[in-house]
N, C-alpha and C positions, 0 to 999 in steps of 0.2 A: 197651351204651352207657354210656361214663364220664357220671353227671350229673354235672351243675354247680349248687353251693348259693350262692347273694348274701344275705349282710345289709346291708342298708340303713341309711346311713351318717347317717341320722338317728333312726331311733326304734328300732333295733336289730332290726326284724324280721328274718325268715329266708323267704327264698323258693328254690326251685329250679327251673330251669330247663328249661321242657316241651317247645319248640320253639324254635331259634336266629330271628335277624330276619335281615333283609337288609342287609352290613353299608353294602353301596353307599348305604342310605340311614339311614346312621347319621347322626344331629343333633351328634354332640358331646356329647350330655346323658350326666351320671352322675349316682350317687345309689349304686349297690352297686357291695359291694366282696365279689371273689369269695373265698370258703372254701375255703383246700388241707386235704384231709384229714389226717391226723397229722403236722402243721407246727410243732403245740406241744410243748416238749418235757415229758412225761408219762407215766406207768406206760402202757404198753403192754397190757398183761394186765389193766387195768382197765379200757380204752375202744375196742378193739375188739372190734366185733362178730362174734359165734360165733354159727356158724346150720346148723340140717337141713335137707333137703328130704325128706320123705316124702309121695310123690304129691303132690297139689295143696296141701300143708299147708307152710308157711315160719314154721320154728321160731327164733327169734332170741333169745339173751341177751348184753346187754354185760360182757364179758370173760371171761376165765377165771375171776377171780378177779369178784364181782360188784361193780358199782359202786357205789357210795355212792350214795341217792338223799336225800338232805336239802336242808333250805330253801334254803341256800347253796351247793351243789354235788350237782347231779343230771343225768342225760340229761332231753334235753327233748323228741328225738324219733327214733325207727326208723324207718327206711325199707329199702325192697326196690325195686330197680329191675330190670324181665325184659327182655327181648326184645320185650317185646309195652306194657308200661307202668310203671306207678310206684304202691307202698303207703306209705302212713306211717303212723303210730301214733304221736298223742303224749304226754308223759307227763307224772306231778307227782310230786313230790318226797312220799316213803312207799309210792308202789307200785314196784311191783318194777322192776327195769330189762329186761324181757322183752315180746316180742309174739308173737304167734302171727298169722299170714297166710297167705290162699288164696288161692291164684293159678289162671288159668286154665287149660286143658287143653290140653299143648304148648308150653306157657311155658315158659321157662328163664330162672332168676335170674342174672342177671352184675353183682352188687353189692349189697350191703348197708352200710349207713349210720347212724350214731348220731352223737348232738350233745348233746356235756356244754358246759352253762351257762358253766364256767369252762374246759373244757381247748380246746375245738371241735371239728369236725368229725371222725369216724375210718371208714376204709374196711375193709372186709373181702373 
């Protein structure tokens, strides 16, 4: 499943998207505005996600090359999204840019995700 990530066009939060609504009863109401992942243009090798699976274990570092995690430009969050659900891990600025996640038995990952502060969203 492609997720879908919204930051909300007023106080910057970041939300993703668990289940779609029904669009027949859409109000018209907005407030998010949706995240394309590597829309921005950025080192590539700094902001996407590199990841193992060994057994139930989802090994995740952002980038080849690791990313800067400082006050002013850091990921802020990992996620794994399976076939079965969605992890996150989020982060601050001095730890490492890395998660480590277990997923369930017969899962399989189809996506991983990271969100640096200033570049946005990147898929892997």
């Amino acid at each position: 499943m492609d997720r879908k990530f919204f930051v909300c066009e007023g106080c910057g939060g970041i939300t993703a998207l668990v289940r779609a609504g029904d669009k027949s009863k859409d109000t018209g109401k907005r407030g998010f505005t949706k995240l394309e992942a590597g829309s921005v243009d950025a080192a590539t090798e700094k902001h996407v996600p590199v990841y193992t699976v060994e057994g139930a274990k989802v090994s995740v570092k952002v980038g080849e090359v690791d990313h800067p995690m400082l006050e002013e430009h850091f990921i802020e969050f990992i996620a794994v999204s399976t076939d079965k659900g969605f992890y996150v891990r989020n982060l601050k600025a001095g730890e490492a840019p890395a998660a480590e996640f277990t997923i369930g038995e017969g899962e399989t990952v189809d996506g991983v995700y990271a969100y640096c502060n200033l570049h946005g969203l990147w898929k892997a």
